[in-house]
C-alpha positions in Angstrom: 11.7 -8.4 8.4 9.6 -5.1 9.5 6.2 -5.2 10.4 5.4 -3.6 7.2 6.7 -6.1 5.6 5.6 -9.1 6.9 2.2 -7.8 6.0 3.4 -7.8 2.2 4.6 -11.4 2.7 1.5 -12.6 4.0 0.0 -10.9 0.8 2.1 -12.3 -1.6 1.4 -15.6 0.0 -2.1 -15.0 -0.4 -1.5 -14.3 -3.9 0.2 -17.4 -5.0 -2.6 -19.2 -3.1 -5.0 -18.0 -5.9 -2.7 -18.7 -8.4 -1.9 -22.2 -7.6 -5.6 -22.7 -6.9 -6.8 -21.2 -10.4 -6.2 -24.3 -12.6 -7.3 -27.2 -10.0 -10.5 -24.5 -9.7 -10.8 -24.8 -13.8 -10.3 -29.0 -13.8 -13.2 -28.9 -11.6 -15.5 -27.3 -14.1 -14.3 -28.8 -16.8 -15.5 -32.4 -15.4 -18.1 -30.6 -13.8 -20.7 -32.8 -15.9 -19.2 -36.2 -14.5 -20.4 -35.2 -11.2 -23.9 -37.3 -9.8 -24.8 -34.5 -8.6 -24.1 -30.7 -7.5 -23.9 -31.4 -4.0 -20.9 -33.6 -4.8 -19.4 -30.9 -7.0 -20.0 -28.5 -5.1 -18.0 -30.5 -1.5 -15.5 -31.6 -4.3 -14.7 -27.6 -5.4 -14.8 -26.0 -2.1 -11.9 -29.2 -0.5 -9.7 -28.0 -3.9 -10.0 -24.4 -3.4 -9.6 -24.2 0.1 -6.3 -26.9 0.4 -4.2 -24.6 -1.9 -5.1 -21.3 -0.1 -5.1 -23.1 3.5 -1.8 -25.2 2.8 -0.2 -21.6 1.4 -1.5 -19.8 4.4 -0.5 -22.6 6.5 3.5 -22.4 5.9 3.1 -18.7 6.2 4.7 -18.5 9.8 7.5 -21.5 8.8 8.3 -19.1 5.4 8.3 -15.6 7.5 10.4 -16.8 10.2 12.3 -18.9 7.9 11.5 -21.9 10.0 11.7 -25.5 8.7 9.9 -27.0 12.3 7.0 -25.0 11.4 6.4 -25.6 7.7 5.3 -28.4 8.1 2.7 -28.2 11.0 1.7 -25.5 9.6 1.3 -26.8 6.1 -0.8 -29.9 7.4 -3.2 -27.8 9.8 -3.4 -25.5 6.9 -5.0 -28.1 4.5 -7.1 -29.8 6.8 -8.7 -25.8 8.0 -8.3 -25.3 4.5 -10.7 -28.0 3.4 -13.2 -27.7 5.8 -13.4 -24.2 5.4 -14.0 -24.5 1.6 -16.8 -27.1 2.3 -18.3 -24.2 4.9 -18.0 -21.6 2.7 -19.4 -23.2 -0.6 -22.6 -24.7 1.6 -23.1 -21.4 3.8 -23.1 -19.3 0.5 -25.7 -21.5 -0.7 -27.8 -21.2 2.0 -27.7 -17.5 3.0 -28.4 -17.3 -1.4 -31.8 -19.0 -0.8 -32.6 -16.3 1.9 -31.0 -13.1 0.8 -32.2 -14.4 -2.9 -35.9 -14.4 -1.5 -36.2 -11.7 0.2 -34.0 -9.2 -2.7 -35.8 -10.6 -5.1 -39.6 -10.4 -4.3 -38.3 -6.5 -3.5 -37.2 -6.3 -6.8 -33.9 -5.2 -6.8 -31.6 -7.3 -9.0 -30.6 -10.8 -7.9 -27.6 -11.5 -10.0 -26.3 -8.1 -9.5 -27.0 -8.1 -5.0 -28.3 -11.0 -3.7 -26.1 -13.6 -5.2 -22.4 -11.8 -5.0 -23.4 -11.1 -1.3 -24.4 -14.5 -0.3 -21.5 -15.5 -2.3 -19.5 -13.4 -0.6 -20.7 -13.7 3.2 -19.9 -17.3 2.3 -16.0 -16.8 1.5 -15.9 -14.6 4.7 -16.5 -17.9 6.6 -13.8 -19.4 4.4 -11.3 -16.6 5.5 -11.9 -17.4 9.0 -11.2 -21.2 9.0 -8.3 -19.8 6.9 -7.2 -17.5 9.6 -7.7 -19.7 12.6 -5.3 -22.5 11.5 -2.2 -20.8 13.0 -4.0 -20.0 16.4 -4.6 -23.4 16.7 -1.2 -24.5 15.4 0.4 -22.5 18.0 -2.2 -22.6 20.6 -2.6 -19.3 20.6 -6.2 -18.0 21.7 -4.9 -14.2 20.8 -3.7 -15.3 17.0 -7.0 -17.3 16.7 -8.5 -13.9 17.6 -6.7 -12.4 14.6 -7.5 -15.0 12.0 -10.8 -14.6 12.6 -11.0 -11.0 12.5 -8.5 -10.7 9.1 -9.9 -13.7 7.7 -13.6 -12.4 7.6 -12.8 -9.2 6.4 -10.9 -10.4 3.8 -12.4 -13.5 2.7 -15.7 -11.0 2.5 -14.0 -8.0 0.4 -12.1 -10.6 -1.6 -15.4 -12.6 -2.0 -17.0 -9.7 -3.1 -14.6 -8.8 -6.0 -14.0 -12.4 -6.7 -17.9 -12.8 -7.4 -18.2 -9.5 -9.3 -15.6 -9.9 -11.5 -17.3 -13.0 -12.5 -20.5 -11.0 -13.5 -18.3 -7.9 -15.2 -15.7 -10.1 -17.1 -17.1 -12.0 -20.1 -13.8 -14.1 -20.2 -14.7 -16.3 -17.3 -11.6 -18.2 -16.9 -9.8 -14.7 -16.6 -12.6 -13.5 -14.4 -11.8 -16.5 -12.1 -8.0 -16.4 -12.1 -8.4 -13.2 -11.4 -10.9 -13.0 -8.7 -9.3 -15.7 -6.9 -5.6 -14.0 -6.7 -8.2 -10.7 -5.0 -9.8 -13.5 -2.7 -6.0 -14.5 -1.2 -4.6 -11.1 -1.3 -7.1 -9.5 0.7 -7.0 -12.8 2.7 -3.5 -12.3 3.5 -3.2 -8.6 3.7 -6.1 -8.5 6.3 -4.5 -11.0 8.2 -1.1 -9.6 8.5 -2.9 -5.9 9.1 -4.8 -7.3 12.0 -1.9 -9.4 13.2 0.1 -5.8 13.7 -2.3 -3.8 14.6 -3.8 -5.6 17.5 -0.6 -6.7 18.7 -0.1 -4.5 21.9 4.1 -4.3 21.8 7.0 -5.6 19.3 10.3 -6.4 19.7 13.1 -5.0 17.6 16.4 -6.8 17.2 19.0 -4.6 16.9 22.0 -7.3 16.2 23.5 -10.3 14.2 22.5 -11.6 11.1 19.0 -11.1 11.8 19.2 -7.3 12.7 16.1 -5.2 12.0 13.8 -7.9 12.3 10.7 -7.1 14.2 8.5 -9.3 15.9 4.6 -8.6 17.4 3.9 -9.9 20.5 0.5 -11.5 19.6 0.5 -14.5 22.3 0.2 -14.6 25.7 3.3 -17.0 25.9 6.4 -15.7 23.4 9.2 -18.5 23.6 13.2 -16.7 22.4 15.7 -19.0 21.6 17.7 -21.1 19.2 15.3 -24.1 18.5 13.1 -23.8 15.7 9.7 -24.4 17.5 10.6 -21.0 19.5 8.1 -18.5 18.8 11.1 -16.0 18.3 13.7 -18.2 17.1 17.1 -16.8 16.7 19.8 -19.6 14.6 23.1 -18.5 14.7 23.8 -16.4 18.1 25.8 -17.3 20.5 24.9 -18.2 24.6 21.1 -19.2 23.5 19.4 -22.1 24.6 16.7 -24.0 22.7 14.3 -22.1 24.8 16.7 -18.8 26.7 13.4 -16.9 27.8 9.7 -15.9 27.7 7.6 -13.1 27.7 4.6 -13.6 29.4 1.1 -11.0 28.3 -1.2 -10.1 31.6 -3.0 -7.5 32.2 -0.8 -4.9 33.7 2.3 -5.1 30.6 4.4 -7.9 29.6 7.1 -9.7 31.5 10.6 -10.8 30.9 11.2 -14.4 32.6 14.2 -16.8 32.0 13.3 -20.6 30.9 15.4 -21.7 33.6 18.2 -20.1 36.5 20.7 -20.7 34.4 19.6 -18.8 31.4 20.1 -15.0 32.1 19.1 -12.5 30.2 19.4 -8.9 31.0 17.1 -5.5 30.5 19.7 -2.3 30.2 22.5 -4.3 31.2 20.4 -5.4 34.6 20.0 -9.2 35.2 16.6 -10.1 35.1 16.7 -12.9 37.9 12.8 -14.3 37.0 11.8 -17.7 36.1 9.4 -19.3 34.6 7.4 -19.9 38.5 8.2 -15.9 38.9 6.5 -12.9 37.0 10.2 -11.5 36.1 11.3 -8.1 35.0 8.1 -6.1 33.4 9.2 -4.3 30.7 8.6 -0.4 29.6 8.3 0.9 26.2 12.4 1.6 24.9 13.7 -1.4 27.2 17.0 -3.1 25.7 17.0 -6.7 26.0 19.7 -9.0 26.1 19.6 -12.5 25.6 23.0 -14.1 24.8 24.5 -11.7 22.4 20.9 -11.0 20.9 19.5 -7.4 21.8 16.1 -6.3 21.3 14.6 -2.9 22.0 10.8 -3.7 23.6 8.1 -1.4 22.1 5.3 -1.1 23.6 2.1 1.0 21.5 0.2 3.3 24.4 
């Protein structure tokens, strides 16, 4: 899978998210009047929304690297990010309404039209990023954190912004909201991936096997390569790999190529790369062919 195109996964992801979301999101406003009070609906919508589009965004890694060990993980810290972020959102909307509403109002410029779309809006942004942090914190990952905040809020606050106005513009509400939440995940997940790729400072490129042409970003500190599932790079199928062959290591000067152990060599243009996991290893430059068991990978590193 290219870069490119793991950015059109994470969208279509996003996209079934609001899908599967859409009717659960129309059950609640149907027994809307059942509800003690609006506080209650209100928790009661937000935990419905944001399970479906965190659970969806959750198995995102597990369904792009085709990884069973992480689907579920990743599911399950997807729904519980999911639901606390659609309880955040929901309540933060509210709140910044009452101020923005206030102030836009007493100016006079139109309320439904500005001040409640924004607030709305600003409020799904903080949705996004609980959306986007559940894989940093799935994988421990300080730098992907980094990147589900950044997509997440730029997304959640575009999609929240369509998602709101197509509410106002559509008289068919039902439509309105099918359709503004399928904007609200795609943006969600197209942000994300974008953000993901772009801040990523190298890739690697795997130029063999079954797998060949995959490309991978680099976006932890820490990337595990080998044949278990929980690798970060996991590679099923090729021979002379270990559960966990090698690591590349981020610091501040470039990234290094160490082994997990002495006995798992890898090499860097046919060289053996003789580092450990106690050592910094071989540091890699940009067109560097990796080999680990009969896996090779061109490093590509942006400048």
């Amino acid at each position: 899978m290219t870069l490119a195109m793991r950015i059109i996964v994470y969208s279509l992801i996003g996209i079934a998210a609001g899908i599967l979301s859409w009717p659960f999101t129309e059950l609640m406003i149907f027994i809307k009047p059942y509800f003690p009070n609006l506080l209650l609906y209100s928790i009661s919508t937000g935990i419905v929304i944001g399970l479906f589009m965190g659970g969806c965004f959750g198995m995102s890694e597990g369904i792009i690297s085709i990884s069973r060990k992480k689907l579920i993980p990743g599911l399950l810290m997807g729904l519980c990010f999911g639901a606390i972020g659609g309880i955040i959102g929901l309540f933060s909307g509210q709140a910044i309404l009452q101020f923005l509403g206030t102030l836009i109002f007493n100016s006079n410029i139109g309320f439904k039209t500005i001040a409640f779309p924004l607030s709305k809006a600003l409020g799904w942004a903080l949705f996004g990023i609980c959306i986007g942090l559940s894989e940093g914190i799935r994988s421990r990952s300080l730098l992907k954190a980094r990147n589900g905040i950044i997509g997440g809020f730029i997304g959640g606050i575009i999609g929240g912004l369509a998602f709101e106005y197509l509410r106002l513009l559509l008289s068919l509400h039902f439509v309105a909201r099918l359709a503004g939440l399928i904007l609200l995940g795609l943006f969600v997940g197209f942000f994300y991936g974008l953000i993901e790729i772009n801040l990523s400072k190298a890739s690697l490129n795997l130029l063999s096997g079954d797998l060949k042409g995959r490309e991978y970003p680099l976006t932890q500190r820490l990337t595990t390569i080998g044949s278990s599932p929980v690798t970060a790079i996991n590679l099923p199928g090729y021979n002379n790999i270990d559960d966990i062959h090698a690591e590349i290591t981020q610091a501040k000067d470039g990234f290094y190529l160490t082994n997990s152990g002495p006995k798992n060599l890898t090499y860097v243009n046919d060289d053996p790369n003789k580092g450990t996991g106690k050592e910094k290893g071989k540091k890699l430059e940009d067109g560097d062919i990796i080999r680990i068991g009969n896996a090779q990978f061109e490093f590509k590193e942006k400048k």
